[in-house]
N, C-alpha and C positions, 0 to 999 in steps of 0.2 A: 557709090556709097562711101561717106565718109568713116572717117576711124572713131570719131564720138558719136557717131551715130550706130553705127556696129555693135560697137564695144557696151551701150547700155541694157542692150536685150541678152535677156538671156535662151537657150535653145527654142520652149517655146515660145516666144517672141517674137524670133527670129524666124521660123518655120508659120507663124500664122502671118506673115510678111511675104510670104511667097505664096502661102495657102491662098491670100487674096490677089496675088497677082502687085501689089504693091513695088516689089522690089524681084527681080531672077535669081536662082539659083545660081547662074555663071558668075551675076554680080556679086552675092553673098562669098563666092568660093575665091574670087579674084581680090574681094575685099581682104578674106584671113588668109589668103598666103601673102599679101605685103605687110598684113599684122604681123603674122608670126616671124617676117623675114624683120619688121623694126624693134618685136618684142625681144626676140632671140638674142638681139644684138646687143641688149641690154642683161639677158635675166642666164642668155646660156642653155637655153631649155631644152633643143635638139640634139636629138642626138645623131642623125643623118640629114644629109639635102631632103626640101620638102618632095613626097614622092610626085611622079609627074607621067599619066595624071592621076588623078587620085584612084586611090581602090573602089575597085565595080562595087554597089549599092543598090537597094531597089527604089526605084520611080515612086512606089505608091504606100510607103513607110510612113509612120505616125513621127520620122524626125527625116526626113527625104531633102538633101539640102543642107542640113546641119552641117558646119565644120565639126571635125573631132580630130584625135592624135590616140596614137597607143601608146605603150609605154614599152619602153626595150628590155621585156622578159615573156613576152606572148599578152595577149591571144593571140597564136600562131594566125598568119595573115599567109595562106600559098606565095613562093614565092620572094617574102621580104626574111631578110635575114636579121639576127636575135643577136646579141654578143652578152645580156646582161651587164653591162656595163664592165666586160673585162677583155686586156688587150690580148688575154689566151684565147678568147675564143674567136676565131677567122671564118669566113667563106662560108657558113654556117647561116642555110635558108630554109624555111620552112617547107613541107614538102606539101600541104595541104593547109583548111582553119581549122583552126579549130570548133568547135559548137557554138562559144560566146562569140566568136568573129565572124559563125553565121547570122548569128543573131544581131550581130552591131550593123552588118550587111544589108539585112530585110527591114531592118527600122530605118533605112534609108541616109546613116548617116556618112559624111562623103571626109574617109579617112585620108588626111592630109600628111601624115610623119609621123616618126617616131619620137618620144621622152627620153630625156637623162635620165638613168639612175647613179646608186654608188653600185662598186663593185657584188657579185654575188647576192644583193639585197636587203644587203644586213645590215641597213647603218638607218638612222634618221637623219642623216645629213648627205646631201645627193652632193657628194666630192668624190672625184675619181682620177684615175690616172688618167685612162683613157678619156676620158669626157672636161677633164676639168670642176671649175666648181661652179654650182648652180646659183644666182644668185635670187634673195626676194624681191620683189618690186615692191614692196612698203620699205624695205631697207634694204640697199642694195652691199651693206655690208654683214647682213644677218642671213643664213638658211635660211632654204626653204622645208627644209624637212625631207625627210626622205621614207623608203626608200620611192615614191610616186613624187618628188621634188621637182621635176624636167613638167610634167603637166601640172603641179600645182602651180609650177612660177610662171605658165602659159596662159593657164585659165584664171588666175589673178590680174593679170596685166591687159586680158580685157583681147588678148589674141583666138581665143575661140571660147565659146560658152562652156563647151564642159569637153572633157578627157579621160581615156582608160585608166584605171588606176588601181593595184591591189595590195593587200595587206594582210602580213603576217606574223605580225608583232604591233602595229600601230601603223602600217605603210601609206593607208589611205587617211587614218582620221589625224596624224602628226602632222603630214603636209597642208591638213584642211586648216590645222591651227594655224603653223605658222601663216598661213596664205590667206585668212578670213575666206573661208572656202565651208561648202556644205562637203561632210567626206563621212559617207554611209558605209562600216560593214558591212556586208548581209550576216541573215545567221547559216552557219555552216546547211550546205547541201541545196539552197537557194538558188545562187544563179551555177549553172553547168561548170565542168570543171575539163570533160572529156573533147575526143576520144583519147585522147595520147595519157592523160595517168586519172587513177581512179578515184583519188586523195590527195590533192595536191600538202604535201609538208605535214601527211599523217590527218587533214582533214582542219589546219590548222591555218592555212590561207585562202583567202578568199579574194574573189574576183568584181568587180563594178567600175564607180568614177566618182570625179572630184566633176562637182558643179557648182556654178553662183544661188542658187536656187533648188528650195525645197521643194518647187513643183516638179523641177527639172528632174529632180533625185525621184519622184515618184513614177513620173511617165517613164522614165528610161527602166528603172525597176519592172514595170509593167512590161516592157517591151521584150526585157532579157530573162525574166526568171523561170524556174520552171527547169525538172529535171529534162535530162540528155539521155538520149538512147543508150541502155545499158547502165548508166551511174549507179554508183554500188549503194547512194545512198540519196534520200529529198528530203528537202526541210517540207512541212504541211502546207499544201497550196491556201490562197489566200481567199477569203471569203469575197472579194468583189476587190474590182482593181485597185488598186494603192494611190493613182486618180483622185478615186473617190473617195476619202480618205482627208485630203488637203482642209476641206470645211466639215469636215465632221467634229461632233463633239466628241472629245475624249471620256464625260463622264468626269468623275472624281475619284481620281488616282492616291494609291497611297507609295509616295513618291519619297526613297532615301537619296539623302546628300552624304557625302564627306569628301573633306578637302586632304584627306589622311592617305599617306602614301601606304600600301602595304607592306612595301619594305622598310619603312623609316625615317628613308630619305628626304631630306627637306624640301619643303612647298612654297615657292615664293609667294611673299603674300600679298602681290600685286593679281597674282594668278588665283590666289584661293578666293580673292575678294570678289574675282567675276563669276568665281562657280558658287558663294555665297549669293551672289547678286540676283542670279537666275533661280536660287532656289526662293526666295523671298517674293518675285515674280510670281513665280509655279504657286507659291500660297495664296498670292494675291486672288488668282487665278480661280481658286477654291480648290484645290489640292489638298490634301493633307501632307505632313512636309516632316519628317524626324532626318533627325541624325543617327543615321545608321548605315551597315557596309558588312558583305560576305566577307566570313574570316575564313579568309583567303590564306593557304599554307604555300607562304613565299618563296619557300626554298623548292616549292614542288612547280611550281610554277614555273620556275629559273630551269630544274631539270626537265620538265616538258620542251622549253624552247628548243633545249641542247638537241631535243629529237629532228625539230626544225634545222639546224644548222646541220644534222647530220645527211637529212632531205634533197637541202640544199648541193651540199658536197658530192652528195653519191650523185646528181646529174653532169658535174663537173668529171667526175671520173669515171663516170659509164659513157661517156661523151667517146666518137670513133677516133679519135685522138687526146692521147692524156695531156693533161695541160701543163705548160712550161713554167715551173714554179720563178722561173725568173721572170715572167710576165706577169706574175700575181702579184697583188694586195699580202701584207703583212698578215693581215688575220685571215684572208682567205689561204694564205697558206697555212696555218696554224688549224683552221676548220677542218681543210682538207687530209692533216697529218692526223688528225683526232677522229674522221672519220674509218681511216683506212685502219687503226687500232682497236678499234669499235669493235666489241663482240656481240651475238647475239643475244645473252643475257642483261648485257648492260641498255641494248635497245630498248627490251624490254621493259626493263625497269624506269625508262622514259616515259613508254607508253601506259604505266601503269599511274605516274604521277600526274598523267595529262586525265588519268581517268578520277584521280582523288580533286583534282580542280574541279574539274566540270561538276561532281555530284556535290559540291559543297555549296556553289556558285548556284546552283540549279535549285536548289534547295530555298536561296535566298528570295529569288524570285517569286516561291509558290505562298510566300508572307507579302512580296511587295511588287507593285508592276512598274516601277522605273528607278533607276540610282542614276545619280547625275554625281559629274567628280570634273577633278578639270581634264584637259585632253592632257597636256603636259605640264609639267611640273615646276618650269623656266617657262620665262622668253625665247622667242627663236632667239634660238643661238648665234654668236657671231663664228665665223668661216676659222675653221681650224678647233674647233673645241671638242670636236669628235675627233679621234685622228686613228683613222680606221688603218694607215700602212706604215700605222708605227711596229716599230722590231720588237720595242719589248712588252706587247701584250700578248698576255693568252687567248683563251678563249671566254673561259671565266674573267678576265681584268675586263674584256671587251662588254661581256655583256653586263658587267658591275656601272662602266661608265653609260651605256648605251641605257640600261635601262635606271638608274640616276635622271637620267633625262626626261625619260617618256615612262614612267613609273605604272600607269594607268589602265596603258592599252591592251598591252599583251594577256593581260587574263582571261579576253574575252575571248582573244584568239583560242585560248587554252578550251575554255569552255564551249565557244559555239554560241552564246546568244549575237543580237544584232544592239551594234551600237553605233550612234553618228555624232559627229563632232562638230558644232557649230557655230557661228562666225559671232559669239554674241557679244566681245566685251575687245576693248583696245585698251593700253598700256597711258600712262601719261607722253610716253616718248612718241605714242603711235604706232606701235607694235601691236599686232593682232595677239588674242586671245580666245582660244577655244575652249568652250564647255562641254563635256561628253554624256549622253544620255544613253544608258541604256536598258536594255528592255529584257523579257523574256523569250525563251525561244520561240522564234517562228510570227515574232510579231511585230514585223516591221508596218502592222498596220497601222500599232499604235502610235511608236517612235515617230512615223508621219504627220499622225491628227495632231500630235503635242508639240512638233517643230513647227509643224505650220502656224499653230496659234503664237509661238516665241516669235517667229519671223514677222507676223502682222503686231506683236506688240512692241517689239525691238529692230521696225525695219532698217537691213545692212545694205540694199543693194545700192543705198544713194554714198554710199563710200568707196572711194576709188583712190588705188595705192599712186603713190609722186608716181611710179616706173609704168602705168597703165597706157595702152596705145589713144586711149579716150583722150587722153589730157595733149594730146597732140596734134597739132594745128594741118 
């Protein structure tokens, strides 16, 4: 199998290619480890040798044969070792899977390697010590986004149809921008999160992937959601598979836009003009279409995060070895000094501002069933504009720059609805541009029927970035 020929299907594609006997499974799996060993060599994306051979899988999975990749912070996979992207953590293997890694297991799909991130997972720009910097294949001098940057720049360049990827702050839908990528939150409580914690980041990160394709994002939804033995909490199971969904009518939605940052911060207006673009579309469409937006209390939002970061830290230090701050990231040291002063009332008073977001934001949706905004606030950035292990940020300087950037995402995080970021609009230069749509909770049915419809009216998949394995002879 050639590498243009590979690289244009997307998972299911690729899978009713074998279904008919077309093309083997050995052949599909021999095809994306020399992808990802020419993609790599371009974008940076691995973060270990591809595994050899791949992780057991089941035979009779609705994705059996698929390439895939995880991302280096779990689904714990028995066996493969985690470092989050930091040169403190060593030797450190998982002892078991976790639930999603059973379930990426029985969908049959044949897990290849691990993703870059940046350190500890807090940055939108996958640059690290340990790992290096990730680069985009639409611009190989621009991010990829991060902290899921290692699979976005993987599954952009056309080296495997889609990859694990999660997010908790923007992790999955920033990398889907930069990368002309479909990147689905779920809404909190959706796909499993156990057994090893019960809440991941106070219930504030979430777990899925980056894929080329809406359909792809739906069957794989179908495949993995659904609560885990014990989970302390489930988003509402869905009335018939999310599948089914792709040709459906949405009906007529009353659908807010704004291109308005909640903190302030300015909006390129190359950026606003594609999340203008789509809402005028969305009218076309027969939508009803205002300008409107949850007033969102920004500074509660910001102290929400800080509960994340505090999430993040306490695994670093409940770790059977404490970590060598001379091995650390600038701001992971600065996290980790802010976690260890942490009282319990100051916790609190995190978890109380996560709860003023959500009932504001929640509120917003029972007036409207979708807001569209743009996913980030820039162009992917060029390499070095984040600089996550400079000396003189804090924690607060950090996340002023970090969310300046990605202004957009993290509220949803805060609140728990489903949002996805979609490949709809490019820059004059050729710089991808994402749109973010989202929804109310628990309805990732409809964020489905409406992508689907943007996808057949704005088809992206005949666009392939200069750095794609497709474009290679």
């Amino acid at each position: 199998m050639e590498f243009h020929e590979y690289a244009r299907y997307d998972a299911i594609g690729l899978r009713g290619l074998m279904s008919t006997g077309e093309v083997k499974p050995a052949e599909v799996e021999d095809t994306a480890r020399r992808a990802l060993e020419a993609a790599n060599a371009e974008v940076n994306g691995l973060a270990l040798p591809l595994f050899s051979p791949a992780l057991g899988h089941a035979a009779d999975g609705p994705f059996t044969g698929v390439p895939f990749l995880l991302k280096d912070s779990g689904p714990m996979a028995a066996g493969i070792p985690f470092a989050l992207g930091s040169r403190s953590i060593r030797h450190a293997a998982a002892r078991h899977d976790s639930d999603l890694m059973r379930r990426f297991r029985a969908a049959g799909l044949v897990t290849l390697g691990l993703t870059t991130v940046p350190e500890m997972l807090i940055s939108f720009a996958t640059e690290s010590v340990r790992y290096g910097t990730t680069r985009n294949p639409w611009a190989p001098d621009r991010g990829a986004g991060g902290s899921s940057g290692g699979a976005a720049a993987l599954v952009a360049a056309g080296a495997v149809p889609m990859a694990h990827a999660n997010d908790g702050a923007g992790s999955i839908r920033v990398p889907a921008s930069c990368c002309a990528l479909v990147g689905l939150k779920p809404s909190r409580g959706r796909v499993p999160c156990g057994p090893d914690l019960g809440e991941p980041m106070f219930g504030m990160a979430y777990e899925f992937a980056l894929t080329r394709s809406v359909r792809d994002t739906a069957h794989l939804l179908d495949a993995v959601q659904g609560p885990g033995v014990g989970d302390k909490y489930t988003a509402p199971p869905p009335r018939r598979p999310y599948a089914d969904e792709l040709g459906a009518d949405p009906g007529r939605l009353r659908v807010a836009v704004t291109t308005r940052a909640w903190s302030g911060v300015p909006v390129d207006p190359r950026v606003a003009a594609e999340t203008e673009r789509t809402a005028r579309l969305l009218e076309r469409m027969g939508h009803e279409v205002i300008e409107a937006s949850p007033a969102v209390d920004w500074d509660a939002g910001v102290l929400a995060l800080r509960a994340e970061l505090t999430a993040i830290a306490a695994m670093f230090l409940r770790g059977p070895r404490p970590p060598d701050p001379e091995l650390l990231e600038a701001v992971s040291r600065q996290a980790l000094a802010e976690t260890r002063g942490l009282g319990a009332l100051d916790l609190l008073a995190r978890l109380d501002a996560q709860n003023r977001v959500s009932r504001t934001v929640g509120a917003f949706f029972t007036d409207h069933d979708l807001l569209v905004t743009p996913t980030l606030a820039q162009l992917p950035a060029p390499h070095g504009t984040l600089r996550y292990d400079d000396p003189g940020h804090t924690v607060a300087s950090w996340l002023d720059s970090l969310l300046a950037y990605g202004p957009f995402t993290s509220v949803f995080n805060v609140s728990g609805q489903p949002a996805v970021s979609l490949p709809l609009g490019h820059s004059a230069e050729g710089l991808p541009v994402g749109v973010q749509l989202v929804a109310g909770y628990g309805r990732e049915d409809l964020l489905i029927r409406v992508a689907a419809r943007l996808e057949e009216a704005e088809p992206w998949q005949g666009r392939t970035p200069p750095g794609s394995v497709g474009r290679q002879t």
